[in-house]
C-alpha positions in Angstrom: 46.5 -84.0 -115.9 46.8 -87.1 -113.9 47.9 -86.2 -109.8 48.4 -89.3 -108.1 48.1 -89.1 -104.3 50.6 -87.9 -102.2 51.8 -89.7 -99.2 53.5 -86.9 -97.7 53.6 -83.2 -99.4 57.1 -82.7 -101.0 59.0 -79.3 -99.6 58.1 -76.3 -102.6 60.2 -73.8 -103.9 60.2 -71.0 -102.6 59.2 -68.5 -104.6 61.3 -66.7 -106.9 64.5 -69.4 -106.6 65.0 -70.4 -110.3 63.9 -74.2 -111.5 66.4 -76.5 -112.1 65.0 -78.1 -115.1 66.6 -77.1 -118.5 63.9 -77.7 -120.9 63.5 -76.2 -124.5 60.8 -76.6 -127.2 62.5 -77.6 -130.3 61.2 -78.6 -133.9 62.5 -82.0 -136.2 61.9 -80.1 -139.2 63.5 -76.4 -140.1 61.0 -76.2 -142.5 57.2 -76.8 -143.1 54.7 -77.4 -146.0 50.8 -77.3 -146.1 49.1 -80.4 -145.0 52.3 -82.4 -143.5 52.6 -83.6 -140.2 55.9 -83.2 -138.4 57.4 -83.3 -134.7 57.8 -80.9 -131.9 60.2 -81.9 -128.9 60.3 -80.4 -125.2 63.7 -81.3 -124.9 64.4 -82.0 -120.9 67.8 -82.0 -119.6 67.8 -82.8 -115.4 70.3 -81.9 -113.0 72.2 -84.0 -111.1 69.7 -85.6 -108.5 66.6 -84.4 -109.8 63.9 -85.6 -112.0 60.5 -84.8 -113.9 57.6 -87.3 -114.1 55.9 -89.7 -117.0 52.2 -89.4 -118.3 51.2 -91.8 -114.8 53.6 -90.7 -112.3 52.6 -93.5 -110.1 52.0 -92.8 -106.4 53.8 -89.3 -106.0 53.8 -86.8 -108.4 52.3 -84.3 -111.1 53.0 -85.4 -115.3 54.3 -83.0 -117.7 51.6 -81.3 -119.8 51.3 -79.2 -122.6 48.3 -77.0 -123.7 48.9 -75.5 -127.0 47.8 -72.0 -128.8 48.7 -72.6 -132.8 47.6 -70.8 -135.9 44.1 -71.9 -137.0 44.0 -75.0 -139.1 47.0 -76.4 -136.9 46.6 -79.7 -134.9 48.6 -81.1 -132.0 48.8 -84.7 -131.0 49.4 -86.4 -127.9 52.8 -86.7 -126.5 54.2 -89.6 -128.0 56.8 -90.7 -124.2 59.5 -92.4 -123.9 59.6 -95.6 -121.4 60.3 -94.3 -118.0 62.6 -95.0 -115.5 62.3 -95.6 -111.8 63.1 -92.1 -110.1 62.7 -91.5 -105.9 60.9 -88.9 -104.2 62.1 -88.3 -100.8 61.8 -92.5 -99.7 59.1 -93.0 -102.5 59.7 -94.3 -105.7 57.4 -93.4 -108.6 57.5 -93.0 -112.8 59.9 -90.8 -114.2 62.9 -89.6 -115.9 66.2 -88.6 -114.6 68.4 -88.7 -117.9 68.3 -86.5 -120.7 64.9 -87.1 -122.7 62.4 -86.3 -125.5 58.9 -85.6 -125.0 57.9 -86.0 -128.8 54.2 -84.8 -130.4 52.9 -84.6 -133.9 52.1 -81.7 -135.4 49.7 -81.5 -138.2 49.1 -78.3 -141.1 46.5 -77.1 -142.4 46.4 -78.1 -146.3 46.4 -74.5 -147.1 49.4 -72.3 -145.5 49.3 -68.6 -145.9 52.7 -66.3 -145.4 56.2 -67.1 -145.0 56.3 -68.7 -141.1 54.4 -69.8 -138.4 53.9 -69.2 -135.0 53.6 -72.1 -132.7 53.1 -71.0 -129.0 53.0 -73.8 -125.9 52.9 -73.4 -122.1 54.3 -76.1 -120.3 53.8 -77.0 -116.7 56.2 -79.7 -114.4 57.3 -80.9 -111.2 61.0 -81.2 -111.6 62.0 -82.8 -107.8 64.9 -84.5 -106.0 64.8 -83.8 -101.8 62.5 -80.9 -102.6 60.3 -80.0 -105.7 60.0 -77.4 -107.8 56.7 -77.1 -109.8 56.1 -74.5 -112.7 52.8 -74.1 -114.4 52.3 -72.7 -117.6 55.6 -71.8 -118.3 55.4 -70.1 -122.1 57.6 -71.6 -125.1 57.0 -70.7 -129.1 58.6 -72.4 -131.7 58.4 -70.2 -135.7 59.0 -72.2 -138.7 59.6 -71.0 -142.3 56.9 -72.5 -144.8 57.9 -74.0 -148.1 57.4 -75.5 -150.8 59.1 -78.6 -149.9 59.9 -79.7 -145.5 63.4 -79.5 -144.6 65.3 -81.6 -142.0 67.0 -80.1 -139.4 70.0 -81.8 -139.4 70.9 -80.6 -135.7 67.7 -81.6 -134.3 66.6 -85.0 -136.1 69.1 -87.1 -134.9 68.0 -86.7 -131.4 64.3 -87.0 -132.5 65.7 -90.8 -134.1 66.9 -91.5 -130.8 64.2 -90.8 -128.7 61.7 -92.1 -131.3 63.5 -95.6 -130.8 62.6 -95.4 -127.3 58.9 -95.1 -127.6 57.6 -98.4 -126.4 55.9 -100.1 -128.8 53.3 -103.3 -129.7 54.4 -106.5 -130.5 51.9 -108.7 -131.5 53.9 -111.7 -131.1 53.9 -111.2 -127.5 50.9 -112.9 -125.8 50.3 -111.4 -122.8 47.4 -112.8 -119.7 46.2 -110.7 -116.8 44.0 -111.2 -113.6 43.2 -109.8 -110.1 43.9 -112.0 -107.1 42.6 -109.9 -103.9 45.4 -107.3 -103.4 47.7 -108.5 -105.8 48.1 -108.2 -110.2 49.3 -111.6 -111.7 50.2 -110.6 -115.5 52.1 -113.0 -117.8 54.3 -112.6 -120.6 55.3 -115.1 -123.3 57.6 -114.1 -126.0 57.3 -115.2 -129.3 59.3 -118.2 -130.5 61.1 -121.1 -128.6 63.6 -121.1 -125.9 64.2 -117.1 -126.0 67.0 -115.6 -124.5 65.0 -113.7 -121.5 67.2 -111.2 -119.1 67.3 -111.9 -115.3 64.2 -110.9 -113.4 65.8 -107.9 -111.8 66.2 -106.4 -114.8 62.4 -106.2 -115.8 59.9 -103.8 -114.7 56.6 -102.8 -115.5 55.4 -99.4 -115.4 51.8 -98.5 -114.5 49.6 -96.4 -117.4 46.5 -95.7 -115.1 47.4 -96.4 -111.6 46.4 -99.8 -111.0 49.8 -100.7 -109.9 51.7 -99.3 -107.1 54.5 -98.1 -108.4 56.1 -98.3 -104.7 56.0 -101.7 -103.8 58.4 -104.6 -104.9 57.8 -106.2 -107.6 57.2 -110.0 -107.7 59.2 -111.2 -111.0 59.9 -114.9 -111.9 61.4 -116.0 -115.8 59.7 -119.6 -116.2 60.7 -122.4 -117.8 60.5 -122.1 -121.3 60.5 -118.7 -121.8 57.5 -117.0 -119.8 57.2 -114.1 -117.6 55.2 -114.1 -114.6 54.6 -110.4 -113.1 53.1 -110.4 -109.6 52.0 -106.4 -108.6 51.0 -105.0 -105.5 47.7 -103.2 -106.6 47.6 -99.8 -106.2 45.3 -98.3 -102.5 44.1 -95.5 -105.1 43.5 -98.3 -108.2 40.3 -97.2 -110.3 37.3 -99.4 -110.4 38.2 -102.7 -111.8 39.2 -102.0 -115.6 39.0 -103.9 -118.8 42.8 -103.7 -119.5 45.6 -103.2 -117.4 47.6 -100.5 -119.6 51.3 -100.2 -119.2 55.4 -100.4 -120.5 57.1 -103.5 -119.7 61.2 -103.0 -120.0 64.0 -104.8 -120.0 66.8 -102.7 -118.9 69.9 -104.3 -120.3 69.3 -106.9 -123.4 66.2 -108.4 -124.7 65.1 -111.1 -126.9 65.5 -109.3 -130.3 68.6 -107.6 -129.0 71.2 -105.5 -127.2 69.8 -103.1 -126.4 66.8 -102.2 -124.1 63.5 -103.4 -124.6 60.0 -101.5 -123.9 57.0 -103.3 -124.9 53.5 -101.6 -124.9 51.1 -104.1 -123.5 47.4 -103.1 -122.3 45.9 -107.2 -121.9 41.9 -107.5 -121.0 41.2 -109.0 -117.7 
C-alpha cells in the first residue's frame, strides 16, 4: 500500500452513504485450462467529478489494492496499470484516473485442475474522491470460471481488456533517457530515437512519479530542444526517499507522439 502524505485531511463519508465508484471484477476469458495464465479486470467506471488513484498517488491519496483468496495452486500477479492522468483533490493535484479504466492482473493455474469451475475471491480497497472522499476497504468481489479442456474468449469482455492493455505504458529501448539531482530540483532528459522526430508541444507531456520522488503538485518545467530532445525539470518531492538508483516513472504524451496518433506512455526508470 503506498499512502502519500496528506496536506490537509480530505472530508470522509459518512458512514453508511453509498460510494460512488462503480467497480466490478471481470474475467478476459469465459473459460480456463490447467496451467494457463489469463486476465482478471477491476473494471472502474467514476462519476462525474470524482476519481480513484494510481499505484503512487503522488502527494494526496491512498492506491487501489487487491489482496486475493484463490484455490490452492492459483497465482496472482501484480496489477499490470494503465498510465494515469492528472486528477485534483480539493486544490491538490495528484495521480489518478477519472475516465473509465482497467486495472489488469495475470492469473496463473495450477497444471493440474480438479472439478468443473473455480472460485476466485478478491477484496478490494479505494479512495474514490472529488470535494470529499469516500474510502472502502476490503470490499469482497469473486469471479467463477468453468474449466476446460481448451480457454475460451469472452467475446464481451476481451475487447475492453485490448484496449486497456494498449494503454499499459511500456519500454522502449530506443529511447535514451539521463537523470540527475540538482538541490531541490530533477533534471531528466529524453531523446527519441531517430532524427528530427515529430515531438508534441511541451504542454502536452507529463511525467508521472512511480515512488514519490517527484511532486506531483508542482509545475512542471518542460522544454522540446533542438533536434529532438526533452528536457524535464521536477520539483522534488518534501517526502522523496533517500536518494535512489533510478527515478521510476510514465512519461505521456497526451495527444500525438512520435510513432503516432495516438497517446504515448513510455516506461522509463534511468540510473542517477
Amino acid at each position: 500500500v503506498i499512502l502519500s502524505l496528506l496536506l490537509l485531511p480530505p472530508p470522509l463519508l459518512a458512514a453508511g452513504d453509498k460510494n460512488p465508484l462503480e467497480i466490478r471484477l471481470i474475467s478476459e476469458m469465459k473459460s480456463i485450462r490447467a496451467g494457463n495464465t489469463f486476465y482478471l479486470g477491476l473494471h472502474l467506471r467514476h462519476p462525474v467529478g470524482f476519481h480513484t488513484y494510481w499505484q503512487h498517488p503522488g502527494i494526496v491519496g491512498l492506491a487501489t489494492r487487491i489482496e486475493w483468496d484463490l484455490p490452492d495452486g492459483f497465482v496472482a500477479g501484480p496489477i499490470q496499470w494503465p498510465a494515469p492522468e492528472v486528477v485534483t483533490m480539493a486544490i491538490y493535484q495528484a495521480q489518478g484516473y477519472h475516465a473509465e479504466t482497467l486495472l489488469m492482473i495475470p492469473v496463473t493455474a495450477p497444471a493440474v485442475l480438479a472439478g468443473k469451475a473455480v472460485v476466485l475471491n478478491a477484496r478490494v480497497s479505494w479512495m474514490c474522491c472529488a470535494k470529499t472522499c469516500h474510502p472502502a476497504a476490503k470490499v469482497p468481489f469473486a469471479v467463477t470460471l468453468p474449466v476446460a479442456d481448451a480457454a475460451e474468449p469472452d467475446p464481451v469482455n476481451q475487447p475492453l481488456f485490448a484496449e486497456f492493455r494498449a494503454r499499459v505504458p511500456q519500454r522502449d529501448p530506443a529511447w535514451q533517457t539521463t537523470v540527475k539531482r540538482e538541490r531541490n530540483r530533477i533534471i531528466l532528459t529524453l531523446q527519441p530515437p531517430g532524427p528530427n522526430p515529430a515531438l508534441p508541444p511541451a504542454a502536452d507531456i507529463r511525467f508521472f512519479t512511480a515512488d514519490g520522488q517527484v511532486d506531483s503538485n508542482q509545475p512542471q518545467q518542460i522544454e522540446v530542444l533542438p533536434g529532438g530532445g526533452i528536457r524535464l525539470n521536477l520539483a522534488l518531492s518534501e517526502t522523496a526517499p533517500p536518494p535512489p538508483a533510478t527515478l521510476p516513472g510514465v512519461v505521456v504524451f497526451q495527444h500525438g507522439c512520435p510513432v503516432g496518433d495516438k497517446p504515448f506512455r513510455l516506461e522509463i526508470d534511468p540510473s542517477y
